[in-house]
C-alpha positions in Angstrom: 0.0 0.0 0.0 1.4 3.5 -0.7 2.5 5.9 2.5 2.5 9.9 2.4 5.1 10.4 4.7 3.7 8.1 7.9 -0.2 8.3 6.0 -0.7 4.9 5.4 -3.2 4.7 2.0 -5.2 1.9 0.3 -4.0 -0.4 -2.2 -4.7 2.3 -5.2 -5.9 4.6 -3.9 -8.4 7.2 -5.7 -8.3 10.6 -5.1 -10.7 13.5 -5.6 -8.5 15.9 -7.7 -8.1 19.3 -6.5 -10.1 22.1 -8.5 -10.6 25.7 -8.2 -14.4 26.6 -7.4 -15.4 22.7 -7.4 -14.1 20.7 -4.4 -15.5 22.8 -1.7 -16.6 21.1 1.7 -19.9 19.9 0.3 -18.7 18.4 -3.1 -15.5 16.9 -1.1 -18.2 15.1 1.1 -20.2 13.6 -1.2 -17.4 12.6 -3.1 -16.0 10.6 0.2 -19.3 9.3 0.8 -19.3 7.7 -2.6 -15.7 6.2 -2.4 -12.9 8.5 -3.0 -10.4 7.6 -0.4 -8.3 10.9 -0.4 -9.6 14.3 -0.6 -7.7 17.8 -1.5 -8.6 20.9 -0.8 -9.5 24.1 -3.9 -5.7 25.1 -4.4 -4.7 28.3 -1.7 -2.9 31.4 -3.1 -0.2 31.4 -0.2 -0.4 34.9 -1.1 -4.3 35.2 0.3 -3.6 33.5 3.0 -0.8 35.7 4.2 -2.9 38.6 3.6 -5.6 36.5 6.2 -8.6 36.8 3.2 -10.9 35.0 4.3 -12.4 33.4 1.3 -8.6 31.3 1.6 -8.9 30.7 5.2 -12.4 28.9 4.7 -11.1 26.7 1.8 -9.1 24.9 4.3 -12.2 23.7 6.1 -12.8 20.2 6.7 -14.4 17.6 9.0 -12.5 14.7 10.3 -14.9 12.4 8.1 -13.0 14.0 5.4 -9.7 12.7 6.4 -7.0 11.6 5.0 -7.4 15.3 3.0 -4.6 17.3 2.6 -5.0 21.2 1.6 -3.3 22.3 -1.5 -1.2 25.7 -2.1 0.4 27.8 -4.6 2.5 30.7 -5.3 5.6 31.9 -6.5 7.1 34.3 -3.6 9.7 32.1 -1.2 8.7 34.0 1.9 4.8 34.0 1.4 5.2 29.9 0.5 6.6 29.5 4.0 4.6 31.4 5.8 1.9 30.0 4.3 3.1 26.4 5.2 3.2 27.7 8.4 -0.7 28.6 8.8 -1.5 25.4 6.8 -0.2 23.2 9.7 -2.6 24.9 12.1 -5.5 23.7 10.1 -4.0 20.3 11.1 -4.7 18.5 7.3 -3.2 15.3 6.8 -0.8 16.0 4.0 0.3 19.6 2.2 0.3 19.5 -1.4 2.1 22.1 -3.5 0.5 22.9 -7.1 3.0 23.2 -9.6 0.4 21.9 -12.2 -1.7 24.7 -12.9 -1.8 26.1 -16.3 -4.5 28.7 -16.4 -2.9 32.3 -16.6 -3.9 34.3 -14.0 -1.8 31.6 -11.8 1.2 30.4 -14.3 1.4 33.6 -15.9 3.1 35.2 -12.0 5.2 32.1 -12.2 3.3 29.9 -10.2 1.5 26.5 -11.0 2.7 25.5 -13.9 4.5 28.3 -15.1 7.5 27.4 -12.5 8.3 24.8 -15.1 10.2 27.1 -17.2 12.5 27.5 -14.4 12.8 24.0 -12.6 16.0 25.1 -10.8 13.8 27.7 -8.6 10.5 24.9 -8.3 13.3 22.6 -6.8 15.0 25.3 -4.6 11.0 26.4 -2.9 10.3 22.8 -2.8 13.1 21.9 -0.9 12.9 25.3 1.7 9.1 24.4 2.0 9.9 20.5 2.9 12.3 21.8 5.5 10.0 23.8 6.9 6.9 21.5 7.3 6.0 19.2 10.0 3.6 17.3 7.5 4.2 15.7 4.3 4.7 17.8 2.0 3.2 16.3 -2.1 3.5 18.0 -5.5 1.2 18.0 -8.2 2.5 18.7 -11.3 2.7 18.2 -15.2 4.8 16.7 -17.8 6.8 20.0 -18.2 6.0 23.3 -19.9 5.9 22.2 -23.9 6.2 19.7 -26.4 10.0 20.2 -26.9 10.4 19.8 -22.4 8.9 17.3 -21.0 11.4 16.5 -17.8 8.9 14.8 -16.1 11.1 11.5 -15.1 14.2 13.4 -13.8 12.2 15.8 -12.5 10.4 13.6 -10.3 13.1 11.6 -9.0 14.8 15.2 -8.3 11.4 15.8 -6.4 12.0 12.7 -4.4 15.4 13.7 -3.4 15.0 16.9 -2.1 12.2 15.4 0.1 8.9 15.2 -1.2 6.5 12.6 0.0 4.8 12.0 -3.1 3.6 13.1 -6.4 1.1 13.9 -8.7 1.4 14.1 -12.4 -1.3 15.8 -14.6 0.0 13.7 -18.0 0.4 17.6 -20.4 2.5 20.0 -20.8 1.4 23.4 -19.2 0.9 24.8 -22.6 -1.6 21.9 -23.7 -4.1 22.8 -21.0 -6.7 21.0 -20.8 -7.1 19.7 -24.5 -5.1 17.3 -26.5 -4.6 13.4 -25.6 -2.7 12.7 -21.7 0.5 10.7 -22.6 0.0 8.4 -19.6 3.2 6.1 -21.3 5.3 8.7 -19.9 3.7 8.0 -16.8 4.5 4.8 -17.4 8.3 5.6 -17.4 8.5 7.9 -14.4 6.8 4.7 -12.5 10.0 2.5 -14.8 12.6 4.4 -13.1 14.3 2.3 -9.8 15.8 5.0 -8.2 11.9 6.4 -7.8 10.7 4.9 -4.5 7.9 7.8 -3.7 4.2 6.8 -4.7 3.5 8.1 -8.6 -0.1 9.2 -8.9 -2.0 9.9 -12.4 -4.3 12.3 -13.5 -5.4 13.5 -17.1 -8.7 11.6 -19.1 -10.1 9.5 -16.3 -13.8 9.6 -17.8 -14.7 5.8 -16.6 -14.0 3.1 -14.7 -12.3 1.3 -17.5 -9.6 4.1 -17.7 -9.4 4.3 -14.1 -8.4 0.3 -14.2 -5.8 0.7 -17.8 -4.1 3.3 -15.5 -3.4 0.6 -12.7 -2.7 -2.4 -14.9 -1.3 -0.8 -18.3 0.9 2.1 -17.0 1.5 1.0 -12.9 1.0 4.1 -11.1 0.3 3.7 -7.3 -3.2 5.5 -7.8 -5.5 8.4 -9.4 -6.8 11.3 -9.3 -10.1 12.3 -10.6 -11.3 15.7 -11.5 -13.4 17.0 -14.4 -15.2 13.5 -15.0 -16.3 13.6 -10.7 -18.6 16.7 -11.2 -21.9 15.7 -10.9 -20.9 12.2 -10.8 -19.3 11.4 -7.5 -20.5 7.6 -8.4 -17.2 7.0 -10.4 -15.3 6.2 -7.6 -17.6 3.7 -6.3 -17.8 2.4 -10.0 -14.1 2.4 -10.7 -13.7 0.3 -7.7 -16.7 -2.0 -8.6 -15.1 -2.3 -11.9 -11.2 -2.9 -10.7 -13.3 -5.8 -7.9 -15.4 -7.0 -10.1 -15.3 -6.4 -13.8 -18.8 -4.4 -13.5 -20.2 -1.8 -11.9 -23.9 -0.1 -11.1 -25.0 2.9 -12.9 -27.4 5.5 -10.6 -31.0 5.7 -11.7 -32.5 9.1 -12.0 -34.1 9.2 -8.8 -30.5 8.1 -7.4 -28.9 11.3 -9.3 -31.6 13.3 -7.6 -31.7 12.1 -4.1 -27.7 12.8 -4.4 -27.9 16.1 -5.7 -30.5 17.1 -3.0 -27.8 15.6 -0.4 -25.6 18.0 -2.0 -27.0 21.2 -2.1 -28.3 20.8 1.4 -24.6 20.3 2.4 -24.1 23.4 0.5 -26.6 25.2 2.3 -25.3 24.2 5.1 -21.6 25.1 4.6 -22.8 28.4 2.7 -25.6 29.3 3.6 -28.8 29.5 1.3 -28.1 32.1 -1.7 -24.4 31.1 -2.1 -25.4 27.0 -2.5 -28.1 27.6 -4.6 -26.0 29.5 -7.5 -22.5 27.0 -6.4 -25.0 24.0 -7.5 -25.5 25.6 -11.0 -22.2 24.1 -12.5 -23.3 20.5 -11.0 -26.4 20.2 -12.9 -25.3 19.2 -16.1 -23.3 16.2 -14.9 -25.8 14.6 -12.1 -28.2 14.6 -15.0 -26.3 13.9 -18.3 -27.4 11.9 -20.8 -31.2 12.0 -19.9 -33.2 12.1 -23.2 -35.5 15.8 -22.8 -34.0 16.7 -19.5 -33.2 20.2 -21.1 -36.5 22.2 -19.7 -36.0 20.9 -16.0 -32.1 21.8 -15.9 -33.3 25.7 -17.3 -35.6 25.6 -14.9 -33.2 24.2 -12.0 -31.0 27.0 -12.7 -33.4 29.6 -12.6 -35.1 29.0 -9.0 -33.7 30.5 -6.0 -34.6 28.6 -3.1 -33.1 24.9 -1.5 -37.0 24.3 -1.1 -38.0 24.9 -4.3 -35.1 22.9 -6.1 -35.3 20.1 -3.8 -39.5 19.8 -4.5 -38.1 20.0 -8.9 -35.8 17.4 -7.8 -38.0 15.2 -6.3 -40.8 15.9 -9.6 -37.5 15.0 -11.9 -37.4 11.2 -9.7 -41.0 10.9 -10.2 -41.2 12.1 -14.1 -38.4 10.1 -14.9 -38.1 7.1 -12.4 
């Protein structure tokens, strides 16, 4: 089984992958409700938290039942990286995790995310003052490198290793493919080849089902996933991809499953964020709770018009019954 530092995990673990304005406390718990076995915070500008802004300091929320989570930071200034590590540790998460992965440009375009991977001589040097600093694990998430023509993900990572890091994440582009293009999971593959790598190697890039979630185990050998885009609205593919990996089948939700789950959600929203903020958070869930449902157009239009838990939850429950 792979360790974080002293965290032991399960046998292939599946993690929820971290993503800005998605993986709040609500969507984190319904996601471990449904299987995913580790949990990471929305990534933390460490120059937010310095600052004390309270958006940042409530994205490090968390209940115990969300453990083992670790909360997820980026940045590009040495000083505000440290002393955010420092205010991290009082949250008391299970692991940090450093995003060097990020590629959209309001966060790679100050050098941070995955715009450090033009300089990979100043990621290693905060990577390596950050580890001595912390009292936790420290993680990276990361990518392949910066373009096509740089792609030093297999040194890189064993560099990673050396300098301390407890684990790492790999996002299988380059920084300038984004989000689009095909993952190259066979370099994956050969970050996971190298012996001198003895830290756990985790995937992420294109897990959509549970098939892909299994080809990533048995074709390319990484220690476990993370899951992102294809979890929205769907927290059932962790559940599924473990089904599948058990059994060689899984169960997909019926409608009035999708909607008994979503109301679980957005009262957890509502909870967390009280009434106005949960019911326009739950807008961008819609669309992947009910995908796929022939004529489901005129209920979602009219789910993201209403502005009340009570009247969402009594569409929800007429969805179940309309489409049972």
């Amino acid at each position: 089984m792979p360790a974080v530092g002293s965290l032991i995990l399960p046998d292939f673990p599946l993690f929820l992958s971290p993503m800005d304005d998605i993986t709040d406390l609500s969507f984190r718990q319904v996601c471990k409700q449904h299987g995913a076995d580790v949990l990471v915070t929305e990534f933390i500008s460490s120059d937010a938290l310095v600052r004390d802004a309270v958006k940042s300091r409530r994205k490090m929320c968390f209940t115990e039942e969300q453990r083992p989570i670790g909360i997820q930071i980026f940045g590009a200034d040495e000083d505000s990286m440290l002393r955010c590590v420092d205010i991290v540790e009082e949250a008391k998460p299970d692991f940090i995790d450093i995003n060097w992965g990020c590629p959209v440009r309001k966060v790679a375009g100050r050098g941070a995310g995955s715009g450090i991977l033009k300089d990979i001589p100043a990621m290693l040097h905060i990577t390596s003052v950050l580890v001595k600093r912390a009292k936790l694990p420290l993680t990276v998430k990361t990518r392949l490198g910066y373009d096509e023509s740089d792609k030093p993900i297999v040194t890189l990572a064993e560099q990673l290793q050396d300098i301390g890091v407890a684990a790492i994440s790999i996002h299988a582009r380059t920084k300038t493919q984004m989000y689009s293009g095909t993952a190259d999971w066979a370099l994956l593959a050969k970050v996971k080849e190298n012996s001198r790598l003895h830290i756990p190697v985790f995937g992420n890039g294109d897990l959509k089902t549970p098939q892909q979630v299994a080809k990533a185990r048995d074709r390319y050998g990484v220690d476990g996933v993370l899951i992102g885009r294809a979890a929205i609205g769907n927290p059932w593919i962790f559940g599924q991809a473990k089904a599948y990996m058990r059994e060689g089948a899984y169960h997909e939700p019926t409608v009035a499953e999708r909607a008994a789950v979503c109301i679980e959600h957005l009262r957890a929203a509502a909870a967390d964020k009280g009434e106005r903020a949960a019911v326009i958070e739950m807008r961008k869930h819609y669309a992947g709770y009910f995908r796929s449902i022939p004529h489901f157009k005129p209920y979602r239009t009219r789910l993201v018009e209403l502005t009340t838990v009570a009247d969402i939850e009594a569409l929800l429950h007429e969805v179940a019954q309309h489409f049972g």
